[in-house]
Backbone as JSON, one array per atom type, in Angstrom:
{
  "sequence": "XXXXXXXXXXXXXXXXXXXXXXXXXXXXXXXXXXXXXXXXXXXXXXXXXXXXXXXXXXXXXXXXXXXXXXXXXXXXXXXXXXXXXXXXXXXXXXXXXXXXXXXXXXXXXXXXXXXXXXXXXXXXXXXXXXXXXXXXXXXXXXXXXXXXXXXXXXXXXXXXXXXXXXXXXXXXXXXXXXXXXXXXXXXXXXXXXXXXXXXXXXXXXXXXXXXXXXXXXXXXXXXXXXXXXXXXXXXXXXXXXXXXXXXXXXXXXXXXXXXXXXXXXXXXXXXXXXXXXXX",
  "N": [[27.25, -22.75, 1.02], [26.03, -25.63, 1.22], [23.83, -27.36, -0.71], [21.61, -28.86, 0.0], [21.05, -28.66, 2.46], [20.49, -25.6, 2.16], [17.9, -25.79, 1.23], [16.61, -27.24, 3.23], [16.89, -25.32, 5.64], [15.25, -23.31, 4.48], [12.47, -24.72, 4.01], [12.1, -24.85, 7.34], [12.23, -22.04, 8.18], [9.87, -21.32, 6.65], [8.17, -23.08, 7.83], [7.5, -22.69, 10.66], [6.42, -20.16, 10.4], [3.57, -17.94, 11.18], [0.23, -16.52, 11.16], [-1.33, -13.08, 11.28], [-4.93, -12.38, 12.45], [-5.07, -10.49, 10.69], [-3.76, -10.62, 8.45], [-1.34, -10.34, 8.78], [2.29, -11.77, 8.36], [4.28, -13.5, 11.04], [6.92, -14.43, 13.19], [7.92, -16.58, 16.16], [9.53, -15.51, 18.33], [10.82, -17.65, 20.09], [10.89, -19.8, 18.16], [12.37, -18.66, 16.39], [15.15, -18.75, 17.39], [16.01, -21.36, 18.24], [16.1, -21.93, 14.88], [17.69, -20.82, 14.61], [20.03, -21.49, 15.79], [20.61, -20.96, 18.45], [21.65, -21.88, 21.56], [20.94, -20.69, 24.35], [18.32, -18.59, 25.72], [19.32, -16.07, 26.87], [21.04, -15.31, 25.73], [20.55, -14.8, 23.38], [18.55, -13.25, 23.66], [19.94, -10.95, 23.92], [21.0, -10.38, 21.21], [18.3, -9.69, 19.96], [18.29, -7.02, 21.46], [19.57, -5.72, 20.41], [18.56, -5.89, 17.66], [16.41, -4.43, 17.97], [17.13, -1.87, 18.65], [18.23, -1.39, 16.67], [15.98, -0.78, 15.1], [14.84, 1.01, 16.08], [16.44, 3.38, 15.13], [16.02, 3.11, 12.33], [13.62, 4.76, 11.99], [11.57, 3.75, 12.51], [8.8, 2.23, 14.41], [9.15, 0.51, 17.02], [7.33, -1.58, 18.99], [5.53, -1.7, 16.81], [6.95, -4.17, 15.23], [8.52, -6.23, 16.77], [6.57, -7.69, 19.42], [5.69, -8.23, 22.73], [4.46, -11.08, 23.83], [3.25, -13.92, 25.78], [3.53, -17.38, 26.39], [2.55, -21.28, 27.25], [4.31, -23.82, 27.91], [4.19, -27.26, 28.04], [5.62, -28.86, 30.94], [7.31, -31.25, 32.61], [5.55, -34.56, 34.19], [3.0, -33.53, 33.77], [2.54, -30.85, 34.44], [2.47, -27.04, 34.03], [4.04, -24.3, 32.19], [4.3, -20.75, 31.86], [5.77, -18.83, 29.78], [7.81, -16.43, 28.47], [7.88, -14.54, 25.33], [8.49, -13.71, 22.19], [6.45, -11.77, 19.74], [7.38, -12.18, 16.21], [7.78, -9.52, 13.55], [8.26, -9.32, 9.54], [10.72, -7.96, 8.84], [11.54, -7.71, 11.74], [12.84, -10.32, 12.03], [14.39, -9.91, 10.26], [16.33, -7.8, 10.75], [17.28, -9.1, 13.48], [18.88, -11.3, 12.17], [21.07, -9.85, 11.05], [22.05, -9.15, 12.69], [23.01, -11.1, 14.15], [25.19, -13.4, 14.91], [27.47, -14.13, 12.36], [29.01, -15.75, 11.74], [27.66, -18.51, 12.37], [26.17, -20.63, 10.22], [23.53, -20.92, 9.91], [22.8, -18.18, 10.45], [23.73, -16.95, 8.63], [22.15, -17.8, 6.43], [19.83, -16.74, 7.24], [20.23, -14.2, 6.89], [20.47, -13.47, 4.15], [17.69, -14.95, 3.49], [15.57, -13.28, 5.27], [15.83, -10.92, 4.05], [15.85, -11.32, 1.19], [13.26, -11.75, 1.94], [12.16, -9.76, 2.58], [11.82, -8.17, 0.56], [10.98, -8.79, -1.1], [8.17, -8.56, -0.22], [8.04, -5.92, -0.07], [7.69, -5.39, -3.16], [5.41, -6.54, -3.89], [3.51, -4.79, -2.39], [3.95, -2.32, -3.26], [3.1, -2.83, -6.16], [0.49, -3.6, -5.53], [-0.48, -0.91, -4.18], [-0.01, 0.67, -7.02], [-1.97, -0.75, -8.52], [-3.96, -0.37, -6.81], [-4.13, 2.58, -7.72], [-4.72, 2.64, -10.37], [-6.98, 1.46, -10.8], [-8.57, 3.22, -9.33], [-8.3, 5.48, -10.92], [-9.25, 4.41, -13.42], [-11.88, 4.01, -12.14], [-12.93, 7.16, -11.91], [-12.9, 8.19, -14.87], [-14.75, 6.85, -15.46], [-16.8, 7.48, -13.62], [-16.9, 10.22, -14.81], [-17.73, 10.08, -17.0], [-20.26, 9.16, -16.83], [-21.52, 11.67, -16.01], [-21.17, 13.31, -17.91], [-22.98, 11.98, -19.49], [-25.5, 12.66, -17.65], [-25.3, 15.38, -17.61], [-25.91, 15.96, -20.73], [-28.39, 14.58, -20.95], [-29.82, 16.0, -19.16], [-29.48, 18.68, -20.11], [-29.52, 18.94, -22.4], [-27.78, 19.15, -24.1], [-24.36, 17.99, -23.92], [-21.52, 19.67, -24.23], [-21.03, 21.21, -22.28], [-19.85, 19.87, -20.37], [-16.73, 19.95, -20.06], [-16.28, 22.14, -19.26], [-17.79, 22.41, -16.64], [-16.2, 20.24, -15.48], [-14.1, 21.8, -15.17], [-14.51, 23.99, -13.71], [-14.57, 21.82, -11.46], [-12.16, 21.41, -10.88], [-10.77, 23.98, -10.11], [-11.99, 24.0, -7.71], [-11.28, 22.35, -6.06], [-8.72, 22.57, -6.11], [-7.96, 24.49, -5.68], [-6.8, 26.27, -7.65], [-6.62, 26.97, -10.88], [-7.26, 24.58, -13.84], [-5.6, 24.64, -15.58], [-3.17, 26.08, -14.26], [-2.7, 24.07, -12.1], [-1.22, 22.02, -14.35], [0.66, 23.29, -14.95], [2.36, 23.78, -12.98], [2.83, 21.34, -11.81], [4.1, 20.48, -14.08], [3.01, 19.1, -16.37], [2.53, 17.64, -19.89], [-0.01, 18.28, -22.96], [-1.32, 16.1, -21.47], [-3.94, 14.29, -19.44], [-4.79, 15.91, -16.55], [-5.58, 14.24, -14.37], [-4.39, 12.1, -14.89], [-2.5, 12.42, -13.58], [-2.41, 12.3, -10.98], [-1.95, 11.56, -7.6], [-3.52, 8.77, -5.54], [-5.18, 9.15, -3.63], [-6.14, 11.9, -4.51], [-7.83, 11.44, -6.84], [-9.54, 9.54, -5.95], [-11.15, 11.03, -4.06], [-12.0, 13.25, -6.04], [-13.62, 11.26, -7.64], [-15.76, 11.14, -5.72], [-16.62, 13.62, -5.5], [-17.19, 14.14, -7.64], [-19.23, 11.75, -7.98], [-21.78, 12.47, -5.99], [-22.53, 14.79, -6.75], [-23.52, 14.03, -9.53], [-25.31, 12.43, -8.57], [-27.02, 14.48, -7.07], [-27.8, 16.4, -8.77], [-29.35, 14.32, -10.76], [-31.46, 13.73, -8.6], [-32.78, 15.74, -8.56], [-33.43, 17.28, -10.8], [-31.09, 18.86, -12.61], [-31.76, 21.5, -14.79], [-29.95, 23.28, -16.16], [-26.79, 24.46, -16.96], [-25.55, 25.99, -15.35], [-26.49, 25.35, -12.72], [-26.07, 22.52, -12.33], [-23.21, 23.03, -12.26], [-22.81, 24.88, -10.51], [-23.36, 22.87, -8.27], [-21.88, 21.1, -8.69], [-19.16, 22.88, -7.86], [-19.5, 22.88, -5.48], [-19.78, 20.5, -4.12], [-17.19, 19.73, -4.67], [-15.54, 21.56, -3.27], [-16.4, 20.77, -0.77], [-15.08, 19.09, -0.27], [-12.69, 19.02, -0.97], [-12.49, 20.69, 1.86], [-12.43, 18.7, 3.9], [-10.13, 17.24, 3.28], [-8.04, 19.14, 4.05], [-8.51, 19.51, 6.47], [-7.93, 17.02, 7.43], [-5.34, 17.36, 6.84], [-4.34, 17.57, 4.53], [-3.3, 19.32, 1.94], [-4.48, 20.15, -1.33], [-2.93, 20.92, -3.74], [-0.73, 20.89, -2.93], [0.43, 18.4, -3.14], [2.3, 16.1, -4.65], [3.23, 15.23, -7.77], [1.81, 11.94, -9.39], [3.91, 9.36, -10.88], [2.89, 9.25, -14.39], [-0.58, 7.5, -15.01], [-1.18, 5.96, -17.02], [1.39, 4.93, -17.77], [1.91, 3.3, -15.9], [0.07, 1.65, -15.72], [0.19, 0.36, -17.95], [3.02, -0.99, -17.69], [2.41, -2.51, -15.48], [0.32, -4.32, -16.85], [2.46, -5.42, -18.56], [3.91, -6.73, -16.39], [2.12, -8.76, -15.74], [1.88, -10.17, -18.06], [4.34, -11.44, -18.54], [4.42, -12.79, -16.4], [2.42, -14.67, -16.56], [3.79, -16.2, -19.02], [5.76, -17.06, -17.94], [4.81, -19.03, -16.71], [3.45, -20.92, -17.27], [5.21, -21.8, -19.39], [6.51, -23.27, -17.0], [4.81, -24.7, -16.48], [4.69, -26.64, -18.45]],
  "CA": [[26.32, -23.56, 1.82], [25.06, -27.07, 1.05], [22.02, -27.2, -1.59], [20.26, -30.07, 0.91], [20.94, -27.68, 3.78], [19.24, -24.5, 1.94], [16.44, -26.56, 1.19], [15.94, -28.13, 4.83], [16.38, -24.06, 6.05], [14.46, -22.92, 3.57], [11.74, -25.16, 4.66], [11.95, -24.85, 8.72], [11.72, -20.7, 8.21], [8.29, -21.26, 6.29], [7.29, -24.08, 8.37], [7.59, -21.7, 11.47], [5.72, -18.83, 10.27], [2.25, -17.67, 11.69], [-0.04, -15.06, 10.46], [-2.54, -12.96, 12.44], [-6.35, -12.53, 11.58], [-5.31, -9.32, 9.54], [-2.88, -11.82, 7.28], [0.78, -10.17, 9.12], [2.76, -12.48, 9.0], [4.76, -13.09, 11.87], [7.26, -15.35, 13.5], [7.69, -16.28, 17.37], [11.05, -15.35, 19.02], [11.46, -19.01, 21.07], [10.92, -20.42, 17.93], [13.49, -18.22, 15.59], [16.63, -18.96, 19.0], [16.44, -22.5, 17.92], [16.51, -21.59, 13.86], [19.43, -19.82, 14.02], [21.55, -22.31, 16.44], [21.37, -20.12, 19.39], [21.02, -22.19, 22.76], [21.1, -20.2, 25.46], [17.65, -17.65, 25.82], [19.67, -15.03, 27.21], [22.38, -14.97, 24.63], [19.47, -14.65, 21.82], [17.62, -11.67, 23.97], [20.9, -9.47, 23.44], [20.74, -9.89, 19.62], [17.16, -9.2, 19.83], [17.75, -6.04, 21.92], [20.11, -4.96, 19.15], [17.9, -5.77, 16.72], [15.47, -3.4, 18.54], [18.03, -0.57, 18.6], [18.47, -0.74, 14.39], [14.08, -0.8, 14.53], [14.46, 2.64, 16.64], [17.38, 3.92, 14.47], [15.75, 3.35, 11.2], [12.67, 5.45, 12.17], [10.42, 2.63, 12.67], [8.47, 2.01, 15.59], [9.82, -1.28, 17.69], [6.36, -2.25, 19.03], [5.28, -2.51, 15.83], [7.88, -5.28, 15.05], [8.47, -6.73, 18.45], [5.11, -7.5, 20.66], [6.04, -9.19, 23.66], [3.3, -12.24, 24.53], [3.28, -15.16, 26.5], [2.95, -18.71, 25.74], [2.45, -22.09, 28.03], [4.57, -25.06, 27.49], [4.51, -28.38, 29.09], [6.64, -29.51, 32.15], [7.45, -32.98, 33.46], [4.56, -34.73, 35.53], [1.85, -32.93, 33.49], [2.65, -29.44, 34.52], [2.79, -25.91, 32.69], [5.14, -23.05, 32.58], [4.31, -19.65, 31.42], [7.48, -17.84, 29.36], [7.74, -14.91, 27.75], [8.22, -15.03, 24.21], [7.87, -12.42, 21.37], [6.12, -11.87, 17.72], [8.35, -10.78, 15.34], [7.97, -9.18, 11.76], [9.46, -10.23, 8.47], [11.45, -7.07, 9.33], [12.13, -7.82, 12.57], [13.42, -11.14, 11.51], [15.65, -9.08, 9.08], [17.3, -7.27, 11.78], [17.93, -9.96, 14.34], [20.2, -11.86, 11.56], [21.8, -9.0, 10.33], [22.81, -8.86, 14.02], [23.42, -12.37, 15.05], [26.74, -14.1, 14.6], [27.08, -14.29, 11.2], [29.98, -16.99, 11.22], [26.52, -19.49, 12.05], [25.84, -20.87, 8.66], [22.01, -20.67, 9.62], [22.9, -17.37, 10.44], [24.39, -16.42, 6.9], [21.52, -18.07, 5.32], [18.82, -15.6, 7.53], [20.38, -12.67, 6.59], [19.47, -13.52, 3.01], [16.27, -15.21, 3.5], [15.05, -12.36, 5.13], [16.27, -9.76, 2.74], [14.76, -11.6, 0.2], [10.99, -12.06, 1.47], [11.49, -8.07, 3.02], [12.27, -7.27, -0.65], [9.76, -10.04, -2.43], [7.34, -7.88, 0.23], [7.94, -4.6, -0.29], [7.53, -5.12, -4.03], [4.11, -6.44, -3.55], [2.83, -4.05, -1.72], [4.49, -1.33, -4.25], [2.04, -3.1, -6.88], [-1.2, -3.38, -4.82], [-0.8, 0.4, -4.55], [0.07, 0.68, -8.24], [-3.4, -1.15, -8.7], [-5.21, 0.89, -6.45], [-4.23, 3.84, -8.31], [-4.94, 2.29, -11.99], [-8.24, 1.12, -10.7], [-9.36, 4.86, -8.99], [-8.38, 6.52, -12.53], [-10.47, 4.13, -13.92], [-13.41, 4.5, -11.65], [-13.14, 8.22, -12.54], [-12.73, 8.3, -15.87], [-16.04, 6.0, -15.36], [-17.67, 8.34, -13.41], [-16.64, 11.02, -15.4], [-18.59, 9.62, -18.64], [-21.6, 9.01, -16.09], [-21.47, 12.82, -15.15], [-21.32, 14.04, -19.06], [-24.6, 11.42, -19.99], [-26.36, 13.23, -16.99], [-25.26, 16.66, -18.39], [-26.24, 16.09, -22.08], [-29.6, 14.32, -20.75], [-30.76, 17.06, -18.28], [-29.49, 20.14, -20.84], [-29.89, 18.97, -24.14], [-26.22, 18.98, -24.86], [-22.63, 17.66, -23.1], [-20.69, 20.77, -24.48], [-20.61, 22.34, -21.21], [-19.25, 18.73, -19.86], [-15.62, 19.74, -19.88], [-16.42, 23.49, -18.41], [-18.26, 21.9, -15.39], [-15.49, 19.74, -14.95], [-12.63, 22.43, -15.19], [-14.65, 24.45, -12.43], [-14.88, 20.84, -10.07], [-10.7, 21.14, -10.32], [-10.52, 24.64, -9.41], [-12.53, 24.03, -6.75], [-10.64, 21.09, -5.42], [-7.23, 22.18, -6.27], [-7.92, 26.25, -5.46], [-6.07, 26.54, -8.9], [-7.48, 26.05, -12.8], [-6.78, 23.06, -14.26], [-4.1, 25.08, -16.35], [-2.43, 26.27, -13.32], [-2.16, 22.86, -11.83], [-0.53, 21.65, -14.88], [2.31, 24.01, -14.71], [2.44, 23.29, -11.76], [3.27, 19.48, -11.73], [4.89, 20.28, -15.47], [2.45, 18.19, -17.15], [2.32, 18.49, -20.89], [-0.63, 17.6, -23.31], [-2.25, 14.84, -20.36], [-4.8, 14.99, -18.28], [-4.56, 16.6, -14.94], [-6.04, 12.93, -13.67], [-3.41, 10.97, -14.77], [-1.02, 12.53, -12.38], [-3.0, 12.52, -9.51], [-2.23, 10.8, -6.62], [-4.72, 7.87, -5.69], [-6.07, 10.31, -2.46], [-7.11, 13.31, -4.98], [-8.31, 10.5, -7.6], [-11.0, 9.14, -5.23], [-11.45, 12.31, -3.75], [-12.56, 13.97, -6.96], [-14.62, 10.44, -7.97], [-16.42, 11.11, -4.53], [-17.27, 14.58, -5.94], [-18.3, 13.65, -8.88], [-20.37, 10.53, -7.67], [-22.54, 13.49, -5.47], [-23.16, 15.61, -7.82], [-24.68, 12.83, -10.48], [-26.45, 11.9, -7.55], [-28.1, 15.51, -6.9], [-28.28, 16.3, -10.83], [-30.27, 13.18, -11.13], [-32.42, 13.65, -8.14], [-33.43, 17.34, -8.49], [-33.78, 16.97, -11.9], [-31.27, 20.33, -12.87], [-31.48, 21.3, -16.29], [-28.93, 24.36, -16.7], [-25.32, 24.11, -16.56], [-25.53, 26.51, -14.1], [-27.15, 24.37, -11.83], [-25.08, 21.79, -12.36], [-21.8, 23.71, -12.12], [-23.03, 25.68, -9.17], [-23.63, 21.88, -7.34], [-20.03, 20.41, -8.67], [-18.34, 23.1, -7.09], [-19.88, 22.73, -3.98], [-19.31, 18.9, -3.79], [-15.19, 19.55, -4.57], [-15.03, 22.5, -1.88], [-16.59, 20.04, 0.77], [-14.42, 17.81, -0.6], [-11.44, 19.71, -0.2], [-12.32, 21.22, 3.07], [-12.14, 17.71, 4.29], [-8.71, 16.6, 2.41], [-7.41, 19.91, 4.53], [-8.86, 19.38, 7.77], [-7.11, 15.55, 8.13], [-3.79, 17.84, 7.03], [-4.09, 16.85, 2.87], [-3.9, 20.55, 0.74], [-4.54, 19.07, -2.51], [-2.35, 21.68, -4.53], [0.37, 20.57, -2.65], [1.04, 17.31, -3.52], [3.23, 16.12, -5.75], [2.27, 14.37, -8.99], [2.77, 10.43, -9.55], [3.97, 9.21, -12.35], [1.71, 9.11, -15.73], [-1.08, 6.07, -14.54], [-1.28, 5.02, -18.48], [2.77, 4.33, -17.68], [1.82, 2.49, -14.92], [-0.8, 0.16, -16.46], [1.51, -0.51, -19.42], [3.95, -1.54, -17.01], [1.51, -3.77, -14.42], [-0.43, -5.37, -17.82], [3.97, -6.05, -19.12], [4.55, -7.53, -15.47], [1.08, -9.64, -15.73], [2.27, -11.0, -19.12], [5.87, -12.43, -18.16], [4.38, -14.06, -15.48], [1.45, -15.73, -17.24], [4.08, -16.82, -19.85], [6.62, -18.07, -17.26], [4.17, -19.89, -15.63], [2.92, -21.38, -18.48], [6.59, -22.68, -19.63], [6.88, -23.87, -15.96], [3.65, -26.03, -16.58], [5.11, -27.09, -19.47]],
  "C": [[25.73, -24.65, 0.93], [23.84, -27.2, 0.44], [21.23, -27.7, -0.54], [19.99, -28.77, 2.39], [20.21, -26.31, 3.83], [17.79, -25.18, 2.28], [15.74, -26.63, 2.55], [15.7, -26.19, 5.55], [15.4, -23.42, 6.16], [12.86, -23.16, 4.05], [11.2, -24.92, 5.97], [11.21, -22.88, 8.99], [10.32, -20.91, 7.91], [7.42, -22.14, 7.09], [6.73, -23.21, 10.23], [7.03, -20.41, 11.32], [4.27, -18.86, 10.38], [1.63, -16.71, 11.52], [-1.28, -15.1, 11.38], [-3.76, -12.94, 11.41], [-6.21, -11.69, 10.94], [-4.37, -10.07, 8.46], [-1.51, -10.63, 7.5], [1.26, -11.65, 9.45], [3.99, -12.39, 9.78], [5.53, -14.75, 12.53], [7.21, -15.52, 15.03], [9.49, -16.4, 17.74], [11.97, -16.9, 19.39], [11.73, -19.72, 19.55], [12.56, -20.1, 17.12], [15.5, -18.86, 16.53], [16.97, -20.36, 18.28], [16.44, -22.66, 16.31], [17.47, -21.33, 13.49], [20.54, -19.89, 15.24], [21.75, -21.37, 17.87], [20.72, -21.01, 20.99], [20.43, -21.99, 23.98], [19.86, -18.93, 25.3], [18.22, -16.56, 25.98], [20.15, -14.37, 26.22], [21.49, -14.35, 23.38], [19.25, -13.24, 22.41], [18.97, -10.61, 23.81], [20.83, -9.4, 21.94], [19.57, -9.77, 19.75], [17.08, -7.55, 20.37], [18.26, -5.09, 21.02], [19.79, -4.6, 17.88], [16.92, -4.33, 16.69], [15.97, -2.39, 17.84], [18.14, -0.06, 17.21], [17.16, -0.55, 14.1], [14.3, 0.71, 14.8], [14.83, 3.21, 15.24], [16.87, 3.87, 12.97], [14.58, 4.18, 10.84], [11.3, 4.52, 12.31], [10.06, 2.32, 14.62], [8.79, 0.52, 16.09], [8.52, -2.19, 18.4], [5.61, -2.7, 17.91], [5.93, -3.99, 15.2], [8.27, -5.88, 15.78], [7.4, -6.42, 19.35], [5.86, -8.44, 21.69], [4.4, -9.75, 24.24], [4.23, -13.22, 25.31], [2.98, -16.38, 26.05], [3.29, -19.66, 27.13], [3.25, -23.19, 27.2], [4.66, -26.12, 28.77], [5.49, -28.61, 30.13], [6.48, -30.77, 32.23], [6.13, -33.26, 34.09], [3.27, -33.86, 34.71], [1.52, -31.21, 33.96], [3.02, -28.54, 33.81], [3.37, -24.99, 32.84], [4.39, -21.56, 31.84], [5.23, -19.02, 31.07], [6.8, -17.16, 28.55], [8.1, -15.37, 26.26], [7.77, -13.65, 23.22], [7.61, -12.06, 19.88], [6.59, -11.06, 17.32], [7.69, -10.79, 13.6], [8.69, -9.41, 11.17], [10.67, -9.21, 9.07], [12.65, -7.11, 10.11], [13.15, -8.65, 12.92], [14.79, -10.69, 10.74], [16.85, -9.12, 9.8], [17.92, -8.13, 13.0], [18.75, -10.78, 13.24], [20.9, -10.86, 11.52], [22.46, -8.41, 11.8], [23.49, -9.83, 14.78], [25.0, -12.74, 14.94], [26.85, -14.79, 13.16], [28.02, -15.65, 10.62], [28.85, -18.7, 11.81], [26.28, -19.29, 10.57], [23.78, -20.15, 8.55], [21.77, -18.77, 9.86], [22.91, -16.02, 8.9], [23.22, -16.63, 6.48], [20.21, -17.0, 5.79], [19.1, -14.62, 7.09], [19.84, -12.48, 5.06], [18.56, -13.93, 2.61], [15.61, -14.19, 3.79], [15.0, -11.37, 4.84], [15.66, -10.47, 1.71], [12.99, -11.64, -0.04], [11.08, -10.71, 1.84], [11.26, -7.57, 1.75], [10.65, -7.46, -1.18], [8.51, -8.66, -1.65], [6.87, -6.49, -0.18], [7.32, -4.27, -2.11], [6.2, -5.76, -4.44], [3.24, -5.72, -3.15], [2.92, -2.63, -2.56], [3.43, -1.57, -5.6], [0.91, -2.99, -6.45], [-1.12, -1.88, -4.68], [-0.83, 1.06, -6.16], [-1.67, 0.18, -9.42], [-4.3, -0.66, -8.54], [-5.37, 1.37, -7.1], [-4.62, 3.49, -9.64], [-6.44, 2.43, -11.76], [-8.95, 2.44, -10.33], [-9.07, 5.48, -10.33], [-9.0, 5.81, -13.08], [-11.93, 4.16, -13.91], [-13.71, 6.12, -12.17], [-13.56, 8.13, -13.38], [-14.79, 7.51, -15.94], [-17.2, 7.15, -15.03], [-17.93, 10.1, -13.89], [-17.77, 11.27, -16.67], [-19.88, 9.51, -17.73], [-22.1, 10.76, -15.89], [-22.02, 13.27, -16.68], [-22.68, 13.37, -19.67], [-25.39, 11.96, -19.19], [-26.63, 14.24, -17.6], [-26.22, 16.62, -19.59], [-28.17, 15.66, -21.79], [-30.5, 15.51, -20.63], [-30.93, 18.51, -19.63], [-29.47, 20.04, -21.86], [-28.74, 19.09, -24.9], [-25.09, 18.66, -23.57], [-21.12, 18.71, -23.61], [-20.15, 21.21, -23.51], [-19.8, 21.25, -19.92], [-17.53, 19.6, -19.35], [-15.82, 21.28, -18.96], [-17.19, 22.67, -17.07], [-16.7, 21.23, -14.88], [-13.92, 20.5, -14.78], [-13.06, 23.58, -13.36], [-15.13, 23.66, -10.77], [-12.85, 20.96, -9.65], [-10.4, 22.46, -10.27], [-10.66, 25.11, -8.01], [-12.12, 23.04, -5.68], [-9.44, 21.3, -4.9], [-6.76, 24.35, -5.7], [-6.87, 26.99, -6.62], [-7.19, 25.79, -10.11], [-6.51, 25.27, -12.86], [-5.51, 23.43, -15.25], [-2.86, 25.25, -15.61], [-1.87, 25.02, -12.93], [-1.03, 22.13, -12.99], [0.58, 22.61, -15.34], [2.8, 23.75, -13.75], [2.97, 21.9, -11.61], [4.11, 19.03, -13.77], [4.31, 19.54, -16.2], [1.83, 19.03, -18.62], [1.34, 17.76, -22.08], [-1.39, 16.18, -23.09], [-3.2, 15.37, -20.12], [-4.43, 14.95, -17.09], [-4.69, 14.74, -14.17], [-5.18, 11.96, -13.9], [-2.15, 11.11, -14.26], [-1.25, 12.51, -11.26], [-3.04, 11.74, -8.42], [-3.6, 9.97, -6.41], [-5.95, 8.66, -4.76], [-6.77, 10.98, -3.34], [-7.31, 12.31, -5.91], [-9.64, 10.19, -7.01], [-11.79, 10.16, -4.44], [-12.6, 13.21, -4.76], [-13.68, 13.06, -7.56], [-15.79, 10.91, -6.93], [-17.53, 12.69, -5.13], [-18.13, 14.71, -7.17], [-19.94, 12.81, -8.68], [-21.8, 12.0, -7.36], [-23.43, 14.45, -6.17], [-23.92, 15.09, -9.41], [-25.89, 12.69, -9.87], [-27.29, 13.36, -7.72], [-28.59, 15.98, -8.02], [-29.57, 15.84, -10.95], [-31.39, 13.78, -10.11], [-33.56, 15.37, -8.02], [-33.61, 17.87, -10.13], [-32.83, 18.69, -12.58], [-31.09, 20.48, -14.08], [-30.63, 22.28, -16.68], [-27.84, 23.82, -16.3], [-24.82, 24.92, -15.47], [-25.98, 26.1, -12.38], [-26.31, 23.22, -11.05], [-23.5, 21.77, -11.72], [-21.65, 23.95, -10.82], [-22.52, 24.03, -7.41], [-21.85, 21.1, -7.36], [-18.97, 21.17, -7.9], [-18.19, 23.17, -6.02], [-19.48, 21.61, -3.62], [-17.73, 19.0, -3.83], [-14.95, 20.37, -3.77], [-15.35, 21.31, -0.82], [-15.47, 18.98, 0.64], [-13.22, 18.07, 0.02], [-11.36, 20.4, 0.94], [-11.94, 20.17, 4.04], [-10.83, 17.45, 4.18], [-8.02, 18.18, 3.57], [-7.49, 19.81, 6.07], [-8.0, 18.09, 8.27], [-5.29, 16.27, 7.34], [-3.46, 17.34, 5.34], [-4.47, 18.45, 2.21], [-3.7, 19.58, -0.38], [-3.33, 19.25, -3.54], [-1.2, 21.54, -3.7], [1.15, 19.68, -2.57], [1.59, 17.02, -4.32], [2.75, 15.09, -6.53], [2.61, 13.15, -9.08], [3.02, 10.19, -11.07], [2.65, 8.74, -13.24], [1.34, 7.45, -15.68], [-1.16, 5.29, -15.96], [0.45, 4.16, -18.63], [2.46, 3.29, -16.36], [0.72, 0.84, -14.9], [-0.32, -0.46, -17.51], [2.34, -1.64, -18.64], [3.24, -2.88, -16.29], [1.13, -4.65, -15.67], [1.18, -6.2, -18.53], [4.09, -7.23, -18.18], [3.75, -9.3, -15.52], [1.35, -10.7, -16.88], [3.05, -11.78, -19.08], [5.35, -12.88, -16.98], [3.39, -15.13, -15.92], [2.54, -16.3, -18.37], [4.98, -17.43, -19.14], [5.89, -19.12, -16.73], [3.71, -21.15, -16.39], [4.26, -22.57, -19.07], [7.12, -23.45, -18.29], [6.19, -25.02, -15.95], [3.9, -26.47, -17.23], [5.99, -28.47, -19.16]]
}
């Protein structure tokens, strides 16, 4: 295909794209028919219904990716029509090339435009969770050190810091913190840096609570203390069970210090490409 002719494609796809107030973006059916050379409405709505059929078939819901609206366009004489018309996802987009007539050039070139932004997408969204989770082991770890300056304040020492906090993850995880790490095979870590982002903020949440009541009830034994942490990670976990989350049954993510290595690597090669681009 024709460099000038990517380009001009290239262009018309992005120039054609519309995003809702939650920032999906989304294209409109009438407009994609005349993108991808197809004249005839009808002829388009069968590759669209096929498209459908690969939304079912991949386990994806088809209203999510196909809404059917309405839109008004002009007539002759100052009059307006009402047609049907329908918002599609990058997705959905995907699947109507990857169904169309592929011996259209603009055809050929959708199938890898939108394989490329589903990808470019997916691996965005694979980081913003990657973030989350860096950022909740950090808030921990935060509120962790907030929890042991309460301790040492109230009782005159932070010794009993790591025992409080071994009976907030039996109480969370209905296993010791030894157990769990046989459990998920983890060797010389901490339990927290395998922990899903759910039991991460989960266990911050328990923590937070129990600073909080510490502080406001002023308790000065570790018994006190202890007694209140394990109460805050049972409610915690009675919750995490009730919306269908056992905690001790999840499976571990990979080690978050491998995962911030990696994100602060990715952050680097792009500040230095970008940099040689400005160049």
């Amino acid at each position: 295909m024709e460099t000038q002719l990517v380009y001009t494609l290239t262009n018309n796809f992005e120039d054609f794209t519309h995003t809702t107030d939650n920032g999906v973006e989304f294209w409109l059916a009438r407009d994609l028919q005349k993108l991808l050379d197809y004249t005839q409405w009808r002829n388009f709505e069968l590759v669209i219904e096929k498209a459908k059929t690969a939304c079912n078939l991949s386990g994806q819901e088809v209203f999510d990716h196909f809404a059917d609206v309405s839109k008004t366009i002009d007539m002759p004489k100052g009059a307006t029509k009402e047609i049907n018309d329908i918002m599609l996802t990058r997705y959905a987009c995907y699947l109507i090339a990857q169904n169309g007539d592929s011996r259209k050039e603009t055809i050929a070139f959708a199938q890898t435009y939108f394989a490329i932004q589903t990808r470019k997408a997916e691996i965005i969204e694979q980081k913003l969770l990657e973030y989350e989770r860096v950022s909740a082991r950090q808030k921990l770890a935060k509120t962790e050190k907030e929890l042991s300056q309460v301790i040492y304040e109230q009782t005159g020492g932070n010794e009993n810091f790591a025992l409080i906090r071994s009976k907030g993850d039996q109480a969370l995880f209905n296993n010791t913190t030894a157990q769990m790490k046989i459990k998920w095979n983890i060797k010389n870590k901490p339990l927290a840096d395998y922990m899903p982002t759910i039991l991460l903020k989960a266990k911050d949440f328990a923590t937070e609570i129990t600073i909080f009541n510490a502080t406001q009830h002023q308790m000065q034994t570790e018994n006190q203390i202890s007694h209140e942490h394990i109460t805050n990670n049972k409610t915690v976990r009675d919750t995490l069970i009730s919306r269908g989350i056992t905690p001790e049954n999840l499976s571990p993510d990979e080690d978050v210090k491998k995962v911030e290595r990696k994100l602060n690597s990715d952050n680097k090669k792009s500040l230095k490409n970008n940099k040689g681009f400005q160049e």
